[in-house]
Backbone as JSON Lines, residues from 0, in Angstrom:
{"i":0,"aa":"X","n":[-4.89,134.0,74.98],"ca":[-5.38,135.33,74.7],"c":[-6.13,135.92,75.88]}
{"i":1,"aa":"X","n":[-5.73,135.33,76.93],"ca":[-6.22,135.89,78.24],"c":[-5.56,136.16,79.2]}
{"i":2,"aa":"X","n":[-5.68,137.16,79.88],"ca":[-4.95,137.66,80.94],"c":[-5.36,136.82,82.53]}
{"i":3,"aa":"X","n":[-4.9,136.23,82.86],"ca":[-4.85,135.51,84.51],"c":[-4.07,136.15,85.71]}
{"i":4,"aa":"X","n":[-4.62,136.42,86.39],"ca":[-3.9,136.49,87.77],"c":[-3.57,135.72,88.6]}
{"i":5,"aa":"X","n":[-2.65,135.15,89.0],"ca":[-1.92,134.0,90.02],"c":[-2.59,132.82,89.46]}
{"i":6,"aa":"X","n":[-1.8,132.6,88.5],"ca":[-2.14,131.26,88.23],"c":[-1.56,129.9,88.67]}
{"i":7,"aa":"X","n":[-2.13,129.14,88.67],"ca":[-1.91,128.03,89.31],"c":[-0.4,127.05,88.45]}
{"i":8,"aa":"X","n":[-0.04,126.81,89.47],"ca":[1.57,126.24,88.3],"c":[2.07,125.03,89.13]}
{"i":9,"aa":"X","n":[3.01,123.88,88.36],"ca":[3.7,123.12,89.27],"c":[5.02,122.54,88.24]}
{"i":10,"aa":"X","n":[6.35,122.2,89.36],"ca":[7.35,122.17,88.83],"c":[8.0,121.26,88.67]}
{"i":11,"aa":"X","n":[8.1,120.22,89.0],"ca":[8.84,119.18,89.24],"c":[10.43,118.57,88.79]}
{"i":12,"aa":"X","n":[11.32,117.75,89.29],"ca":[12.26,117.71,88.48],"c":[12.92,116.25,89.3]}
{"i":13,"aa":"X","n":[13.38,115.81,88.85],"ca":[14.5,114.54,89.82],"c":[15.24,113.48,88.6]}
{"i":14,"aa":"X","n":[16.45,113.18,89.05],"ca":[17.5,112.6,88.66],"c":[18.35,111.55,89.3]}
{"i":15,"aa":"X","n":[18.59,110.85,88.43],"ca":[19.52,109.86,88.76],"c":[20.39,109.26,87.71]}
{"i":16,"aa":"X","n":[21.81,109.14,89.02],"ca":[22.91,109.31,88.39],"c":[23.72,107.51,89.02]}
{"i":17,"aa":"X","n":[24.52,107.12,87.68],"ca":[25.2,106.24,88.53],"c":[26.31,106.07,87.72]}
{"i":18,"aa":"X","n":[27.44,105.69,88.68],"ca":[29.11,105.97,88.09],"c":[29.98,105.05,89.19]}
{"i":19,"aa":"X","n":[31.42,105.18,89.04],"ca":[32.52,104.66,89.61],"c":[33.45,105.35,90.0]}
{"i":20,"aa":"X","n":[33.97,105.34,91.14],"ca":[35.29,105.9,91.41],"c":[36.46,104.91,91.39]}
{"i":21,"aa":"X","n":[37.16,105.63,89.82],"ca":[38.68,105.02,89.82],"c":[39.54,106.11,90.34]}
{"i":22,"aa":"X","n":[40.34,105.3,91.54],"ca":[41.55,105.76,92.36],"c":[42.73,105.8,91.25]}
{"i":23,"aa":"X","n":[43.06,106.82,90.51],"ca":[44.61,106.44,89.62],"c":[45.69,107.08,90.59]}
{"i":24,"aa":"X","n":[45.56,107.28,91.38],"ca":[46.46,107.56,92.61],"c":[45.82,107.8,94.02]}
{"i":25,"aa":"X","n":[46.39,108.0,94.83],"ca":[45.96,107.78,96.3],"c":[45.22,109.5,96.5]}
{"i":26,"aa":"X","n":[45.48,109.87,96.16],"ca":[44.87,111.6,95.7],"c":[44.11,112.26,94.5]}
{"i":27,"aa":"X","n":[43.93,111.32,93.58],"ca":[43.35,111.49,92.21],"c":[42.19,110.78,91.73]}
{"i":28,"aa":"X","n":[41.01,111.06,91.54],"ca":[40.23,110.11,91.42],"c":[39.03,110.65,90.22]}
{"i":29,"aa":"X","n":[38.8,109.7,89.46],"ca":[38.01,109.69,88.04],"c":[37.14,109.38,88.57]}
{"i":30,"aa":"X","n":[35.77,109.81,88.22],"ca":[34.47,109.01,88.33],"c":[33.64,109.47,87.03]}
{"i":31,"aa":"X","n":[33.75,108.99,86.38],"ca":[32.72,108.93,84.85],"c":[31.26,108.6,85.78]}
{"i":32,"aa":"X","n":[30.28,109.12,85.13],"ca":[28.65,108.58,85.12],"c":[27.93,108.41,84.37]}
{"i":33,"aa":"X","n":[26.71,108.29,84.24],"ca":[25.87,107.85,83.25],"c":[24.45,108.35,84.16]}
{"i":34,"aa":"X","n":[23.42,108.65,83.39],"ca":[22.33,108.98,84.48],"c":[21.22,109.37,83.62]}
{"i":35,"aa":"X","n":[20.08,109.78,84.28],"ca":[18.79,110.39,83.34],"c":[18.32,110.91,84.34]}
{"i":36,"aa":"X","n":[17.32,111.82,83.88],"ca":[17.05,113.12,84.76],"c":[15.01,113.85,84.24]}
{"i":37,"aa":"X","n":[14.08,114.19,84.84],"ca":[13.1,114.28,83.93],"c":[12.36,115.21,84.72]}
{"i":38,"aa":"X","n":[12.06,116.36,83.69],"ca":[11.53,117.43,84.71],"c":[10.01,117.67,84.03]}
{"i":39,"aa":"X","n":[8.68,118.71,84.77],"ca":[7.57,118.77,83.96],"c":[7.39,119.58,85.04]}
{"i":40,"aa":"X","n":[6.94,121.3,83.78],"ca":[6.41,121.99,84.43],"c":[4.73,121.95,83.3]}
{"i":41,"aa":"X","n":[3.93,122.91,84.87],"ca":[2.56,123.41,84.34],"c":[2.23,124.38,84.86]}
{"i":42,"aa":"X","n":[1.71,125.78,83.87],"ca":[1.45,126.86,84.41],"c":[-0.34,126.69,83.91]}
{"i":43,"aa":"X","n":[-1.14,127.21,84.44],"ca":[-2.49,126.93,84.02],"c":[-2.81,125.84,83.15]}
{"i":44,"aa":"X","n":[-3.25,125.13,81.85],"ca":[-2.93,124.33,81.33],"c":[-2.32,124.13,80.15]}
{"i":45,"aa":"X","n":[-1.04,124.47,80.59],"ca":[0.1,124.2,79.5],"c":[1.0,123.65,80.08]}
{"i":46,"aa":"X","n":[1.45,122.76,79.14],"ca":[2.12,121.5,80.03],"c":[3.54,121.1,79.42]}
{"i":47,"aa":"X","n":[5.01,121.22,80.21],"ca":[5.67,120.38,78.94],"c":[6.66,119.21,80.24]}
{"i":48,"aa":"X","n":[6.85,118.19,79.79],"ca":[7.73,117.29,80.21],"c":[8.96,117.4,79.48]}
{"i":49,"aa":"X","n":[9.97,116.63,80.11],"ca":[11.07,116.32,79.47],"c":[12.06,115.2,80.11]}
{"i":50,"aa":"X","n":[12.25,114.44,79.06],"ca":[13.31,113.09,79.62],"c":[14.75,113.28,78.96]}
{"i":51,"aa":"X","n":[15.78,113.43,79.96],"ca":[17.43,113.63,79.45],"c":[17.94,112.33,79.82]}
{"i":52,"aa":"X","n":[18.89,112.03,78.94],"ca":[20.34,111.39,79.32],"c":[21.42,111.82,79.55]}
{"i":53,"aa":"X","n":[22.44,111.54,80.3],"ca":[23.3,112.59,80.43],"c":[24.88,111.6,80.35]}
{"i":54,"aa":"X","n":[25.93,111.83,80.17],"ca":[27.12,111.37,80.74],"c":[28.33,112.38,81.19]}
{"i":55,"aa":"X","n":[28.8,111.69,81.91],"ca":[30.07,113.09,82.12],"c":[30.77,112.6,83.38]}
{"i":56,"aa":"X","n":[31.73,113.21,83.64],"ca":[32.87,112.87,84.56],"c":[33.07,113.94,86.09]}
{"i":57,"aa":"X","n":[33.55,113.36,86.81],"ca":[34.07,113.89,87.8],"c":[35.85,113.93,88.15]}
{"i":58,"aa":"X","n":[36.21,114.99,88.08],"ca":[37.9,115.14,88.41],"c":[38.15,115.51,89.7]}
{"i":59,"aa":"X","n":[38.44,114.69,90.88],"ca":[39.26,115.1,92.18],"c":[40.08,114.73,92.74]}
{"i":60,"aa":"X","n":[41.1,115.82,92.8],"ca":[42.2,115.77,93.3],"c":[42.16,115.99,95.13]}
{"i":61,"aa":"X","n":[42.58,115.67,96.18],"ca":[42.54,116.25,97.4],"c":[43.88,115.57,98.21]}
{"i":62,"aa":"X","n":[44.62,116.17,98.9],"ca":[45.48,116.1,99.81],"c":[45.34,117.14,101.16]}
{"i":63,"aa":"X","n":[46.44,116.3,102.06],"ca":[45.92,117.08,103.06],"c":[47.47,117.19,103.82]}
{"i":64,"aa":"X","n":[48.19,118.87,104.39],"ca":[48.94,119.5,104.57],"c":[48.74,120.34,106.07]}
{"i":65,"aa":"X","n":[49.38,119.95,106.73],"ca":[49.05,120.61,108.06],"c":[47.8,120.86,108.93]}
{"i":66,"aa":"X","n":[46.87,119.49,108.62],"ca":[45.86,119.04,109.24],"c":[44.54,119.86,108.45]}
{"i":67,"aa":"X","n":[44.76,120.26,107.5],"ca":[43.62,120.84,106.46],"c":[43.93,119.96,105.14]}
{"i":68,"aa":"X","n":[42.53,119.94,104.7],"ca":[42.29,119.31,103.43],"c":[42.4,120.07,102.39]}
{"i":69,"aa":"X","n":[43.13,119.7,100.91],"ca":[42.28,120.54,100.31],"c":[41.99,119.81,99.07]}
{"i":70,"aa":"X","n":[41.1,120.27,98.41],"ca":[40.4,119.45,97.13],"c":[39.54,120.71,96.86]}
{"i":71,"aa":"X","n":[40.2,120.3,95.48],"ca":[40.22,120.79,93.94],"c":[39.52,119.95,93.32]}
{"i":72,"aa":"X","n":[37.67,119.93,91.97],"ca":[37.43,119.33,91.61],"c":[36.78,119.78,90.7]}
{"i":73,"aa":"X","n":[36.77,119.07,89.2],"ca":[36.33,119.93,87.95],"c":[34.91,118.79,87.54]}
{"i":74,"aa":"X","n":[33.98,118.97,87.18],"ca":[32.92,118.25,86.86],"c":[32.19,118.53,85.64]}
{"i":75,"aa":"X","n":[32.01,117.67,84.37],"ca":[31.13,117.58,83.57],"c":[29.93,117.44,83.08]}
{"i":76,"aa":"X","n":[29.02,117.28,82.2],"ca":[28.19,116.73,81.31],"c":[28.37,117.03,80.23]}
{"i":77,"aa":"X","n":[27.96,116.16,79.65],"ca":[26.4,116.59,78.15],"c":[25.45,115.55,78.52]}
{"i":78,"aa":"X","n":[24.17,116.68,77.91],"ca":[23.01,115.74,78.22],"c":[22.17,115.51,76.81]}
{"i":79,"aa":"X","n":[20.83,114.85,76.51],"ca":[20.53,114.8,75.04],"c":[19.8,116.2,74.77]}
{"i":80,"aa":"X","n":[19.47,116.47,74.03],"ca":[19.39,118.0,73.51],"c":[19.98,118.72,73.59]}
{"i":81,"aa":"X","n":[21.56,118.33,73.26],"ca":[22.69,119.52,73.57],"c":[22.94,120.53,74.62]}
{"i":82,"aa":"X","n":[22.21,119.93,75.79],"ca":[22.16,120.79,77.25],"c":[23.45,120.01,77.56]}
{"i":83,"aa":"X","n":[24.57,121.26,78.36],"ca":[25.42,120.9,79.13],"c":[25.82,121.49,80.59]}
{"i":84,"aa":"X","n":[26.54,120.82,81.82],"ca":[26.93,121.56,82.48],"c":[28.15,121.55,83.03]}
{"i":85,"aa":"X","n":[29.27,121.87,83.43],"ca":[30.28,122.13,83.89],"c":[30.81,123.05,85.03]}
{"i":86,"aa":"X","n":[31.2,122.75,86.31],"ca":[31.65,123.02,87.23],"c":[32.93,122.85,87.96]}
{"i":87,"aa":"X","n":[33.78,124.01,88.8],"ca":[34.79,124.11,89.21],"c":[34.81,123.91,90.55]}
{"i":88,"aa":"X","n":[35.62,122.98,91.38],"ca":[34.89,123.38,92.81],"c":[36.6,123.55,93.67]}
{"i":89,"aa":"X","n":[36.63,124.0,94.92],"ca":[37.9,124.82,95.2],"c":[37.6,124.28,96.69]}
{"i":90,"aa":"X","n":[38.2,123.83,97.58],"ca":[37.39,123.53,99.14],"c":[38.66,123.34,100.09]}
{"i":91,"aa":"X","n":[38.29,123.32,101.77],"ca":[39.48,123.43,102.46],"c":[38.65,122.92,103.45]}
{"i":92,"aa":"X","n":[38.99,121.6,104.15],"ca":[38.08,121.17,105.22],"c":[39.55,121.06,106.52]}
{"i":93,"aa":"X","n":[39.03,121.43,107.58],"ca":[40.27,121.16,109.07],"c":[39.47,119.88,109.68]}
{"i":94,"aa":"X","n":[40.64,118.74,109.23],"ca":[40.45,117.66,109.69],"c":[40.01,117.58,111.41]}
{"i":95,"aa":"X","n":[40.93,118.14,112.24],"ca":[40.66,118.03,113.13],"c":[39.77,118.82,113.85]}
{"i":96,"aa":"X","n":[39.14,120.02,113.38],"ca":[38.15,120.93,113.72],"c":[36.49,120.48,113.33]}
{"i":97,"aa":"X","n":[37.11,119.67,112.42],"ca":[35.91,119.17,111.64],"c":[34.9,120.28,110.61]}
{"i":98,"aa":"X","n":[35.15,121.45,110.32],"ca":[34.52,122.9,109.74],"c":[35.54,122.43,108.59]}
{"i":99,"aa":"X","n":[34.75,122.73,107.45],"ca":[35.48,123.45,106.2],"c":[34.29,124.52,104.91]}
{"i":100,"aa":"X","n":[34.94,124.75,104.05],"ca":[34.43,125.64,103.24],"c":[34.89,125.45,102.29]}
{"i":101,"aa":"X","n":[33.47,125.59,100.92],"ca":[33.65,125.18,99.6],"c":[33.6,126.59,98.45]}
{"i":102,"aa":"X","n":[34.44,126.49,96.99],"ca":[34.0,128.0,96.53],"c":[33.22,127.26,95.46]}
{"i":103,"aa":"X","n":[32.53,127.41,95.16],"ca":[32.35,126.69,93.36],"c":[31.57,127.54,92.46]}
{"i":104,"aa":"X","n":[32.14,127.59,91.09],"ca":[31.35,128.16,89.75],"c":[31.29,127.41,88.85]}
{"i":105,"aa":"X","n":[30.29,127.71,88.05],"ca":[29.63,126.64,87.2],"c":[29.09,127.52,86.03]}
{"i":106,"aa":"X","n":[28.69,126.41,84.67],"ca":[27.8,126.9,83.9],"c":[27.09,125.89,83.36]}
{"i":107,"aa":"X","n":[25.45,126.22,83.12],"ca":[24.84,125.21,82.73],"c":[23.88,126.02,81.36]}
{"i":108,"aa":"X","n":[24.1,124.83,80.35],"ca":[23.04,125.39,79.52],"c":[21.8,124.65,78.98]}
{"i":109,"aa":"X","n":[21.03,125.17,79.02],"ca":[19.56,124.41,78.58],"c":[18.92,125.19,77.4]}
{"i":110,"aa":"X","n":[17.55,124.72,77.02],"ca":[17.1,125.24,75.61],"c":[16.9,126.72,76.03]}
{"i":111,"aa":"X","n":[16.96,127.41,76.75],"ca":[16.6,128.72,76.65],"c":[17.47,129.97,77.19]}
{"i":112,"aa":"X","n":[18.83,129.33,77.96],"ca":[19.8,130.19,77.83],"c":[21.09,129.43,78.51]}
{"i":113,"aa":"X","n":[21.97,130.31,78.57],"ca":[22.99,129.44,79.65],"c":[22.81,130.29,80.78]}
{"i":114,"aa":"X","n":[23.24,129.08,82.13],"ca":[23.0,129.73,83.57],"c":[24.1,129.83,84.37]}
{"i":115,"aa":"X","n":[24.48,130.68,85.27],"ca":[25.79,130.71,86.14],"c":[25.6,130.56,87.02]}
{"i":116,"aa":"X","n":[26.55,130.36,87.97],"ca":[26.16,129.91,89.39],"c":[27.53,130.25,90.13]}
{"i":117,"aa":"X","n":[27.42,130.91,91.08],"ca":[28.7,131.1,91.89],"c":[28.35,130.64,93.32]}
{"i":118,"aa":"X","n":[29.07,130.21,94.48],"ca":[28.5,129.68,95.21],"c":[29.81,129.65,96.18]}
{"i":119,"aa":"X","n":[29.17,129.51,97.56],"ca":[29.98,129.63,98.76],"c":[29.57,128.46,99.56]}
{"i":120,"aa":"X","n":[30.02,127.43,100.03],"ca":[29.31,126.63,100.73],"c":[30.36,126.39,102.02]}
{"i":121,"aa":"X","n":[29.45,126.3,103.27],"ca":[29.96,126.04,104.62],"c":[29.81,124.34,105.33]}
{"i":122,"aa":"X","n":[30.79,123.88,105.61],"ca":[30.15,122.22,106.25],"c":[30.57,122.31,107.59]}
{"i":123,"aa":"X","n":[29.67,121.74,108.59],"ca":[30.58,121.18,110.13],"c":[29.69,120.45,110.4]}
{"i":124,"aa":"X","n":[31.38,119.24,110.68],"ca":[30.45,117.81,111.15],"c":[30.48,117.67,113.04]}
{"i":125,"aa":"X","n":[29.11,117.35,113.82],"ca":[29.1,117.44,114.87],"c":[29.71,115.68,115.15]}
């Protein structure tokens, strides 16, 4: 019942994940995981934690055609409290240039809404 100005807050969050990559072809590869994840925020003194479990898979496909890569990869969860997330990822790396570029969209949902994410990502290895 009080009004504050710049209040003092902190956020925290970290995860860990652990899984396998099955090769079902020389270009195709499953990786199921398993993991837990635990975040805790505080804005003045109100406080909430939270501990998830999560499982879910990884789908990638990649071959490579006139000295470019490309890989295609679809990614899962569910986590406990019916939070989930799911992602598309689209990428083209030049083997011999060593530069490539990733597209990816996603959706994630948690207790208070679902979130989107569109994303452009750049790599070069020196």
């Amino acid at each position: 019942n009080e009004l504050k100005d710049n209040p003092s807050s902190f956020s925290g969050y970290g995860k860990f994940d652990a899984g396998y990559d099955f090769e079902l072809d020389s270009d195709l590869t499953l990786s199921p995981f398993i993991g837990v994840s635990y975040t805790q925020d505080k804005v003045i003194s109100v406080s909430e934690k939270d501990l998830n479990l999560h499982g879910g898979t990884d789908i990638k496909y990649n071959f490579i055609t006139d000295g470019i890569k490309y890989e295609y990869s679809l990614s899962g969860a569910l986590m406990t409290g019916g939070d989930f997330y799911s992602e598309i990822k689209i990428g083209f790396w030049s083997v011999v240039d060593k530069v490539g570029v990733s597209f990816d969209a996603g959706v994630f949902k948690d207790n208070f809404d679902y979130n989107y994410k569109l994303s452009v990502n750049a790599k070069m290895e020196f």
